[in-house]
C-alpha positions in Angstrom: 116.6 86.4 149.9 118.6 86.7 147.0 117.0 83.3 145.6 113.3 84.1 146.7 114.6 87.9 144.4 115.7 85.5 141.3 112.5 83.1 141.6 110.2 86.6 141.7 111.9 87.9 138.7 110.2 85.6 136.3 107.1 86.0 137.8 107.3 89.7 137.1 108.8 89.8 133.8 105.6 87.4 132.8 103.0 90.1 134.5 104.6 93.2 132.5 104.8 91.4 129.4 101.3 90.1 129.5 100.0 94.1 130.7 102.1 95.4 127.5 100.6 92.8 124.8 97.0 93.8 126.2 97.7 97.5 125.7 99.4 96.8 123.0 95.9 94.9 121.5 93.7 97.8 122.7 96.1 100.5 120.6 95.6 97.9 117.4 91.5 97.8 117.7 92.1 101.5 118.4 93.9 102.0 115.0 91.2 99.8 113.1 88.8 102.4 114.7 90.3 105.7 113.9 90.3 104.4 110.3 86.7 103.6 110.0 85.2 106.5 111.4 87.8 109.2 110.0 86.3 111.1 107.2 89.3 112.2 105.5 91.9 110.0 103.9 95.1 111.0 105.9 92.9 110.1 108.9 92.7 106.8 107.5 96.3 106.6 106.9 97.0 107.7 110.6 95.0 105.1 111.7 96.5 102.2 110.0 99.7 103.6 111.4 98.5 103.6 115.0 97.0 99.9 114.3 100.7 99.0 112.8 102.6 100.5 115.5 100.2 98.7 118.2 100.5 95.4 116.4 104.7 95.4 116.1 104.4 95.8 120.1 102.2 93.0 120.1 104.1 91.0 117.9 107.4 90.9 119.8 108.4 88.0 121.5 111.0 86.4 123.6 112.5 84.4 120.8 114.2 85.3 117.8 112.6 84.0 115.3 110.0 85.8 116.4 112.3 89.2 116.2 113.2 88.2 112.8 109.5 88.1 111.7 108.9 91.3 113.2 111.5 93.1 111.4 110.9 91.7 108.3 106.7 93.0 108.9 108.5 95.9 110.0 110.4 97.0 106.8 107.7 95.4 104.6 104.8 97.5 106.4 107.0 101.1 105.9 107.9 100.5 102.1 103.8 99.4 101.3 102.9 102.8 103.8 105.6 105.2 101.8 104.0 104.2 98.6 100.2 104.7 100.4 100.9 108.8 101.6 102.5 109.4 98.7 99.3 108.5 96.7 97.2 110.0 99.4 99.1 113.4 99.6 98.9 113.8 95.8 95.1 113.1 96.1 95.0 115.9 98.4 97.2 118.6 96.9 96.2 117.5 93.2 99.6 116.9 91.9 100.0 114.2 89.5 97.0 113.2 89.8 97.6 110.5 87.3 100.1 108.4 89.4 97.5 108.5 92.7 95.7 105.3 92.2 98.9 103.5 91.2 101.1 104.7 94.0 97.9 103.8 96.5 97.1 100.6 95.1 100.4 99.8 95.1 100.9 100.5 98.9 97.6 98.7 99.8 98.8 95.6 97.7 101.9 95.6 99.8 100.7 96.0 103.2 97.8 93.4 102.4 100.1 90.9 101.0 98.3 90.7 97.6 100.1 89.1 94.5 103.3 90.1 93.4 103.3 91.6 96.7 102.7 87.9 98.1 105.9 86.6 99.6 106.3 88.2 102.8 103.3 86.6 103.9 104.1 83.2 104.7 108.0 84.2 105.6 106.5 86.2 108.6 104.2 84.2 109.7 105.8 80.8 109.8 107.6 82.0 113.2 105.1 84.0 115.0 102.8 83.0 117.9 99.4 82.1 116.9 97.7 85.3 118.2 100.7 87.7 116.4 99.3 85.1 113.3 95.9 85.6 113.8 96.5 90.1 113.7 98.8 89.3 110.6 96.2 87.3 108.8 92.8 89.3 109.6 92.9 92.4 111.7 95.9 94.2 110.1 93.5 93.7 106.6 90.7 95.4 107.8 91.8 98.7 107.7 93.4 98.4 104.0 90.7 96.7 102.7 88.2 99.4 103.4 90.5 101.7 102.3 90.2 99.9 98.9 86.6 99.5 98.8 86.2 103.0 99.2 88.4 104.4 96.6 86.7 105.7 93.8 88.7 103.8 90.9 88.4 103.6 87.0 87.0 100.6 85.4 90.8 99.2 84.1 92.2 99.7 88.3 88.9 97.4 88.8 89.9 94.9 86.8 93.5 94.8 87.5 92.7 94.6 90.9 90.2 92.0 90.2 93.0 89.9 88.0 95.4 90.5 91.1 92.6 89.1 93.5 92.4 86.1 91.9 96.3 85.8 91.1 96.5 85.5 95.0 94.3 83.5 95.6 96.1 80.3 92.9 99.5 81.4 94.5 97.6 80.5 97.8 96.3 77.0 96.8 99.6 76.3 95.0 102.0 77.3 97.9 100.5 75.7 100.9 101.0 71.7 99.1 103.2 69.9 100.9 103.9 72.1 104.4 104.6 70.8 107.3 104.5 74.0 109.4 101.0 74.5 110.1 101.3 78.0 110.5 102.9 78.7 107.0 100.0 76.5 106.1 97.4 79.1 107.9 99.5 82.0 105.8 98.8 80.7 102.3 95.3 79.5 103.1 94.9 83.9 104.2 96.0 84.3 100.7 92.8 82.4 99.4 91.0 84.2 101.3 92.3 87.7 100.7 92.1 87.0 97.2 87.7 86.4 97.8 88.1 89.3 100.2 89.5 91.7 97.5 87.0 90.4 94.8 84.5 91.3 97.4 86.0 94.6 98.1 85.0 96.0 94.8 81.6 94.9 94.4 80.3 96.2 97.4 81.7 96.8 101.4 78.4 94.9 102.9 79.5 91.7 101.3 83.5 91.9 102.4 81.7 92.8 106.4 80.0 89.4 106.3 82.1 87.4 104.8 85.4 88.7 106.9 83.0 88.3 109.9 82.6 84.7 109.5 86.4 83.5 108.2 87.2 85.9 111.3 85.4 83.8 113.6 86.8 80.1 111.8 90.0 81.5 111.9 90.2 83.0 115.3 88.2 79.5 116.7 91.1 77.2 115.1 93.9 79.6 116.0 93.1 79.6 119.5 92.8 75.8 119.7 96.0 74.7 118.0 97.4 77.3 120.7 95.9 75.7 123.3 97.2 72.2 122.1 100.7 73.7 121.3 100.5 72.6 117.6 102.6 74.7 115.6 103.7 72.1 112.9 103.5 68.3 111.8 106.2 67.8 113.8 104.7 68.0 117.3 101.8 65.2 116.2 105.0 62.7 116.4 106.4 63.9 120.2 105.5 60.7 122.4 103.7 62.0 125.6 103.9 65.1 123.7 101.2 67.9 125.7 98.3 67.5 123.0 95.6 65.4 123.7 94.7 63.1 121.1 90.7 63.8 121.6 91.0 67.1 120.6 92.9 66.6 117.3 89.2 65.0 116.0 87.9 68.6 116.7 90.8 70.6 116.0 90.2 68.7 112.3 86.6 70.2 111.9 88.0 73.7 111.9 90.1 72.6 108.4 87.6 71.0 106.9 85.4 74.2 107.4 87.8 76.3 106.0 88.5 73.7 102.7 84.7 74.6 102.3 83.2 71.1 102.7 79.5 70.7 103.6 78.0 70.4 106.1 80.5 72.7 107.9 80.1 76.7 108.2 82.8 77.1 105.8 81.0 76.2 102.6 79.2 79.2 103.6 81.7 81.6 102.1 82.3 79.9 98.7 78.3 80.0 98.8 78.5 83.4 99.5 81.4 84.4 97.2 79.9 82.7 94.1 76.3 84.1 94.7 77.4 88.2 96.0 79.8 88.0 93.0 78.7 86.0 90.0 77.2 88.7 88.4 80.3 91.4 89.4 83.0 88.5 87.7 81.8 85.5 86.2 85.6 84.4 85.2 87.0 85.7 88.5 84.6 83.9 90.3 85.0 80.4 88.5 88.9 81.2 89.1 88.8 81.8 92.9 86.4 79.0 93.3 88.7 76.4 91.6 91.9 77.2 93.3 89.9 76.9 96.5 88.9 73.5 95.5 92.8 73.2 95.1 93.4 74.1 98.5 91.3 71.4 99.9 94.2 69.3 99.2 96.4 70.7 101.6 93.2 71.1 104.1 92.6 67.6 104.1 96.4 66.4 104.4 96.1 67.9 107.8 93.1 66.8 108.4 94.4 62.9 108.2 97.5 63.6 110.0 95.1 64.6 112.9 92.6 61.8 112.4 95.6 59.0 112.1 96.8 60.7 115.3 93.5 60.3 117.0 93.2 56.9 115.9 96.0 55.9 117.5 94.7 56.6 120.9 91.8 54.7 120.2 93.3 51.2 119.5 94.6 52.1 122.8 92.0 52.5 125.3 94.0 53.3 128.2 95.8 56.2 126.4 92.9 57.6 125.8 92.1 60.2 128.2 89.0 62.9 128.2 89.9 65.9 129.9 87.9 68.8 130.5 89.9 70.9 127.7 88.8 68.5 125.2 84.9 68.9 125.8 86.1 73.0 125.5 87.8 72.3 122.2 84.9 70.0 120.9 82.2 72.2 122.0 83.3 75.5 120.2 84.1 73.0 117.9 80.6 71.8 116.9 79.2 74.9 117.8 80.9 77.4 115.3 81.7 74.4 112.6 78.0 72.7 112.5 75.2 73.9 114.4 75.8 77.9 113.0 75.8 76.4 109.4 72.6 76.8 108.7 71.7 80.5 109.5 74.1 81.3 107.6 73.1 79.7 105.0 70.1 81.3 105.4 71.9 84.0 105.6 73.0 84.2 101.5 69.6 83.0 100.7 70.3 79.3 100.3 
């Protein structure tokens, strides 16, 4: 009895942790809600505070590295949301009025990660799970940035912002050269992106909606496959008999390559995008994002041959190579969300 108690135990610790990180989800999406449909700016603020609270539950693992990264969200999160109800209250009450856009820009450029605000990004996510990375890197910026998109700001906050955009997105490009852990990797290359995302922010709301929409769906897609291969860093292509299949790397692959912005893949979609929604907005700022981007290929493609030189290795041997029915799932989604949606969205920017 007492063995059949201590073999159960497991079984039911896995059940309640799994029910927690659901409801744990649902009060994050709830959060993200609250703050797009409140009509009042502390409502906002309340809501990314329900959506932060929601995602340090979901956050927490069973490891400590894993703690470790939540704590250090944890502090960073408070100091960016002190800064953001301080400028908010003084918007309300109209007392020093003059210090409200600094103190608020100043707590979203915290929270979101943008530069100097930058280097808790890649710290945090280098040890979380996949899914705590992919509500780091996309779901915990939606609120924020429509926050900032809806701030009525003078024409030198536009620019700074603008200059700080951009700023982010070169430390981006220039930190992920050379990493090995894939997920610090997937942190700097949210940097590039936050830095277009920002840009986007203050020309016009529509353009950030589409844009996050589709690096949401890349992101999420590659995320989730490199979870279900149990890739978490260069080192686990090198485990012999390790528990990725070699197939799938081919696939996995695509989902880089679609986010370094090479054609034909759905990526080059956003750079498309970007350059077209905000040439007219930002002429330098758009030639600046654009180029650290191309910079970031490097580090995109680095993976991308570790994965194909994996790959090939199976091939020279035929009898290691093995087609299981994950793969076809991985290569599927693959080509479907890396090639075949490509072109309505191009069609999409008027291309």
């Amino acid at each position: 009895m007492m063995e059949a108690k201590f073999v159960s135990s497991p079984k039911i610790y896995g059940l309640l942790y799994s029910i927690c990180s659901l409801v744990a989800l649902v009060v994050v999406m709830g959060g993200v809600v609250v703050s797009l449909i409140s009509s009042g700016v502390l409502g906002v603020w309340v809501g990314m505070e329900v959506n932060f609270l929601g995602a340090i539950c979901f956050m927490s693992g069973v490891y400590v590295e894993e703690s470790e990264s939540v704590m250090k969200y944890f502090i960073i999160q408070v100091v960016g949301s002190c800064f953001l109800i301080l400028g908010l209250l003084m918007l309300v009450y109209g007392e020093f009025v003059f210090l409200v856009e600094s103190f608020s820009m100043m707590g979203l450029a915290i929270k979101l990660g943008i530069f100097p605000f930058h280097f808790w990004v890649p710290g945090v996510m280098s040890s979380l799970s996949w899914f705590s990375c992919f509500v780091v890197s996309l779901i915990q910026k939606v609120a924020p940035l429509w926050l900032l998109s809806n701030f009525c700001l003078g024409s030198s906050v536009v620019n700074v912002m603008e200059v700080l955009g951009v700023l982010t997105c070169l430390v981006g490009c220039v930190g992920g050269i050379g990493m090995m852990n894939y997920r610090a990797l997937v942190a700097y290359s949210s940097l590039v992106h936050l830095g277009f995302l920002v840009v986007l922010c203050l020309v016009e709301i529509g353009l950030f909606w589409n844009y996050l929409f589709v690096y949401g769906l890349l992101n999420l897609m590659l995320m989730l496959s490199l979870w279900s291969l149990s890739i978490y860093s260069y080192a686990d292509l090198l485990k012999e008999g390790g528990v990725c299949h070699y197939t799938s790397l081919l696939w996995v692959s695509f989902y880089f390559l679609s986010l370094a912005g090479i054609p034909p893949f759905s990526g080059i979609f956003l750079k498309v995008y970007f350059l077209v929604s905000c040439w007219n907005f930002a002429p330098l700022g758009s030639i600046l994002c654009l180029m650290s981007s191309a910079v970031s290929i490097y580090f995109y493609l680095s993976v991308v041959i570790d994965m194909v030189v994996y790959w090939g290795k199976s091939v020279c041997s035929l009898y290691s190579l093995k087609y299981e029915k994950s793969d076809f799932m991985v290569g599927f989604m693959s080509i479907i969300v890396n090639v075949i949606i490509g072109y309505p969205l191009f069609l999409l920017c008027g291309v």
